[in-house]
VEXPABA-462444 format. One record per residue: residue number from 1; residue in one letter; chain; z, y, x of N, C-alpha, C in turn. Coordinates in steps of 0.02 Angstrom, whole numbers. Layout:
> NUM|A|A|Z|Y|X|Z|Y|X|Z|Y|X
...
//
This chain:
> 1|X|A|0|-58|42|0|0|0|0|62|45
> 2|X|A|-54|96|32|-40|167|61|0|228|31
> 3|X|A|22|259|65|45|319|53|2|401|31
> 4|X|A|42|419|-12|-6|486|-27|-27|527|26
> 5|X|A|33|528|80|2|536|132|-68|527|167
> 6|X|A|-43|455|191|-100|430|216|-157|415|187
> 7|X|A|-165|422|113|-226|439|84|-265|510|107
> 8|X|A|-229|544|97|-249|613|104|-286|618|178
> 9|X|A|-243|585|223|-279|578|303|-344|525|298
> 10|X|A|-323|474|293|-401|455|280|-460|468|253
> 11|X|A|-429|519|185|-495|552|151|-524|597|197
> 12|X|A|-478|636|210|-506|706|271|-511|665|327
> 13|X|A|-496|596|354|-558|585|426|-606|574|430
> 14|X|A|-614|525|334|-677|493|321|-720|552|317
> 15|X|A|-695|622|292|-754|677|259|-781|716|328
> 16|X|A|-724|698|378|-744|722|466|-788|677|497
> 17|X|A|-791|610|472|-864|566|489|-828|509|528
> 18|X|A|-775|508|527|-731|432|549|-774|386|495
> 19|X|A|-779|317|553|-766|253|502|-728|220|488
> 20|X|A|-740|179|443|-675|152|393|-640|116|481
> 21|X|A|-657|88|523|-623|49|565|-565|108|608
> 22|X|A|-611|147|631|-589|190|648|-517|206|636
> 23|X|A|-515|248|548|-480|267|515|-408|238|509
> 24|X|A|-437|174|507|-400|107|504|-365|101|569
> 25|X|A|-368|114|608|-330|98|696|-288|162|703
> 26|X|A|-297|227|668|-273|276|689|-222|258|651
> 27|X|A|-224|240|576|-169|260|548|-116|171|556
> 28|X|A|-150|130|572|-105|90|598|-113|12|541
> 29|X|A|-198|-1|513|-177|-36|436|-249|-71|437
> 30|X|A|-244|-122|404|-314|-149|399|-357|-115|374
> 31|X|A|-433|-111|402|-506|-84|375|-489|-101|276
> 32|X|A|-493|-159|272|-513|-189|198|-462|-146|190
> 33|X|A|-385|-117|139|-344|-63|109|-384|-12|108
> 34|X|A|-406|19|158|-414|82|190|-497|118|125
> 35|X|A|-538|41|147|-620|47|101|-605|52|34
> 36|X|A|-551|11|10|-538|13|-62|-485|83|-92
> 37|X|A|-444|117|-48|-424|185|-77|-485|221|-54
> 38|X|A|-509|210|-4|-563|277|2|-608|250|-75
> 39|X|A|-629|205|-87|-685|193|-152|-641|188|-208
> 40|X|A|-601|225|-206|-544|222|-271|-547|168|-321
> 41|X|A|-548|115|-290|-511|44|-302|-417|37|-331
> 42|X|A|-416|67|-273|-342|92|-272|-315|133|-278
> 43|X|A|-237|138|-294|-234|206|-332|-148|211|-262
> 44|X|A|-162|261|-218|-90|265|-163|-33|274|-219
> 45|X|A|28|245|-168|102|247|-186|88|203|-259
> 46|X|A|58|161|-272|62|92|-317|45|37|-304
> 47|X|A|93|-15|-305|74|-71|-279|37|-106|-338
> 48|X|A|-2|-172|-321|-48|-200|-367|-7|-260|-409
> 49|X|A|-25|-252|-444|37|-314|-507|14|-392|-478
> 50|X|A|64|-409|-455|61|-484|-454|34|-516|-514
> 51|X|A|83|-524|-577|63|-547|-633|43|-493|-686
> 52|X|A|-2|-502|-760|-17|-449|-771|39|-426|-826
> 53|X|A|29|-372|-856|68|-327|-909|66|-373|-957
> 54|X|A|135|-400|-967|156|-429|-1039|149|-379|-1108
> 55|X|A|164|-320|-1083|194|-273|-1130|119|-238|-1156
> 56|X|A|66|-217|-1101|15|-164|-1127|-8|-185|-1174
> 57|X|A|-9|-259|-1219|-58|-232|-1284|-15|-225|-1334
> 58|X|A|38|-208|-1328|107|-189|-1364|130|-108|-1363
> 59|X|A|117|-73|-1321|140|-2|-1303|94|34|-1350
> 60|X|A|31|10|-1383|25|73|-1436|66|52|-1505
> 61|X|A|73|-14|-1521|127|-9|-1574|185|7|-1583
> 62|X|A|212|-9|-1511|305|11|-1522|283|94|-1517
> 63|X|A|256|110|-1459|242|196|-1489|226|228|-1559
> 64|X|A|182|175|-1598|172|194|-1675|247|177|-1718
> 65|X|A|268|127|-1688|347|131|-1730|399|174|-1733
> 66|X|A|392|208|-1668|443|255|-1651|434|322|-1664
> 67|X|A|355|327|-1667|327|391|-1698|351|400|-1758
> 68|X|A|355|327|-1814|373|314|-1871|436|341|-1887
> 69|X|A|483|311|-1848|549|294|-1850|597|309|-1791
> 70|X|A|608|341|-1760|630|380|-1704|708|335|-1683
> 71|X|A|716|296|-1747|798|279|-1732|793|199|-1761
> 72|X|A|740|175|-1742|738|98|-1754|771|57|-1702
> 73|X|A|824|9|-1715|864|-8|-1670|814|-60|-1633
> 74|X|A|828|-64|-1563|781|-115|-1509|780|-192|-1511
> 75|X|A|832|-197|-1578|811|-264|-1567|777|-314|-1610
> 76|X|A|771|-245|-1684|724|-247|-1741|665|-233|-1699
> 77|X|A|636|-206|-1681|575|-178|-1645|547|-218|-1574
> 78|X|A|599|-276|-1564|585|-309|-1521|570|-368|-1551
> 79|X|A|619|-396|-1602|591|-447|-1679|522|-440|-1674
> 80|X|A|497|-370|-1691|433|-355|-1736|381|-369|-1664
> 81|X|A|384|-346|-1611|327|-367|-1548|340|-434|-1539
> 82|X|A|401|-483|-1538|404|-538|-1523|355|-573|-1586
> 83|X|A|363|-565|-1650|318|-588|-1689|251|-571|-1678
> 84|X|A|225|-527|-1657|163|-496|-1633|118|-545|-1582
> 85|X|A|166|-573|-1530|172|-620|-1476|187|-598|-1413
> 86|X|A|232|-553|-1444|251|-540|-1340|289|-598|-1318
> 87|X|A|282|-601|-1252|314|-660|-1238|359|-655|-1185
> 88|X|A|384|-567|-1162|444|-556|-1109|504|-565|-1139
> 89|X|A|557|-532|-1095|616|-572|-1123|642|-505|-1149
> 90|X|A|707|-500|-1177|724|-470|-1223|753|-385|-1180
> 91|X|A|798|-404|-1117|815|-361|-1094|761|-321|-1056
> 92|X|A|695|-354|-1026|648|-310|-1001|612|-264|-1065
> 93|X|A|596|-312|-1132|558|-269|-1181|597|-213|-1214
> 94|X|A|675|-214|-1216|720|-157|-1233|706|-100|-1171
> 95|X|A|710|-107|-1110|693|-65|-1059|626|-24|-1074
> 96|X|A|570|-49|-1102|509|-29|-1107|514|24|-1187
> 97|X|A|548|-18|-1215|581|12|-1293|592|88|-1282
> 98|X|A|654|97|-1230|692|148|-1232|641|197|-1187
> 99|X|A|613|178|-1131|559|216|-1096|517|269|-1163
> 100|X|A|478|209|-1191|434|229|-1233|449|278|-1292
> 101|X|A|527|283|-1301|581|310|-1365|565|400|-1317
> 102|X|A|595|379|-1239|599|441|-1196|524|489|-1197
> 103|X|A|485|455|-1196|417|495|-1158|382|521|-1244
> 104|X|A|403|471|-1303|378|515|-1344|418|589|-1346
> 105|X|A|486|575|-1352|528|628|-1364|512|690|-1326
> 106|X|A|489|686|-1265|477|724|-1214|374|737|-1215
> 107|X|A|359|699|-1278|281|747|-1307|236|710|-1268
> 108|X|A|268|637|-1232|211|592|-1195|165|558|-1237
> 109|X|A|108|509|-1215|88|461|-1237|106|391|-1228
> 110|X|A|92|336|-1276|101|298|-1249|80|243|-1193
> 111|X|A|21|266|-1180|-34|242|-1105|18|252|-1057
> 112|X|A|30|327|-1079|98|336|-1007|151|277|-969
> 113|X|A|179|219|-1011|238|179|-1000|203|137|-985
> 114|X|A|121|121|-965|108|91|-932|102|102|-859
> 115|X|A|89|150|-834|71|180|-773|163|180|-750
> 116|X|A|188|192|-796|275|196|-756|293|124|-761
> 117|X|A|269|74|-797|268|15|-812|258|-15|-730
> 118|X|A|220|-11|-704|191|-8|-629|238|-5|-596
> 119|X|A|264|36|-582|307|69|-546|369|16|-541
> 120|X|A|387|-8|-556|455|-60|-580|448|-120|-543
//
């Protein structure tokens, strides 16, 4: 994983006419990382998900519930995605619950708690 940093340096060596190998020895990291943030493959300071998102085809409904219902308790609303078919466990989908409760309140979307979803 690179750093915002070191994105930023590789972009400005690559745009000074370094090659990817090059680039790659200065900052201390394999060529292959280096080709895929420069071809925005990759996105710096996020690592790549081992397994994929249990939760993303779920985050526009619990967001439509909460839009609904602002004070639906998490474990009715975790009932209602588990019937849906989520299939995480109870204390990670309450975590995602309360995220998703936060970022509307604060005028987010719900695409958003995926990208912070990442992050975890």
């Amino acid at each position: 994983m690179l750093t915002w940093e070191e994105d930023v340096e590789a972009a400005a060596r690559r745009a000074q006419g370094w090659s990817i190998a090059a680039i790659a020895r200065h900052l201390g990291r394999d060529p292959k990382p280096i080709r895929a943030y420069l071809d925005g493959e990759r996105t710096p300071g996020q690592r790549r998900r081992s397994s994929p998102d249990v939760f993303a085809p779920f985050a526009d409904y619990t967001a439509a519930r909460l839009t609904e219902d602002r004070h639906v308790w998490a474990t009715a609303l975790y009932d209602e995605v588990r019937s849906l078919g989520y299939a995480g466990s109870y204390p990670s989908g309450r975590w995602l619950v309360v995220v998703v409760a936060r970022l509307l309140a604060m005028g987010g979307r719900a695409d958003e708690v995926l990208a912070l979803n990442e992050t975890r």
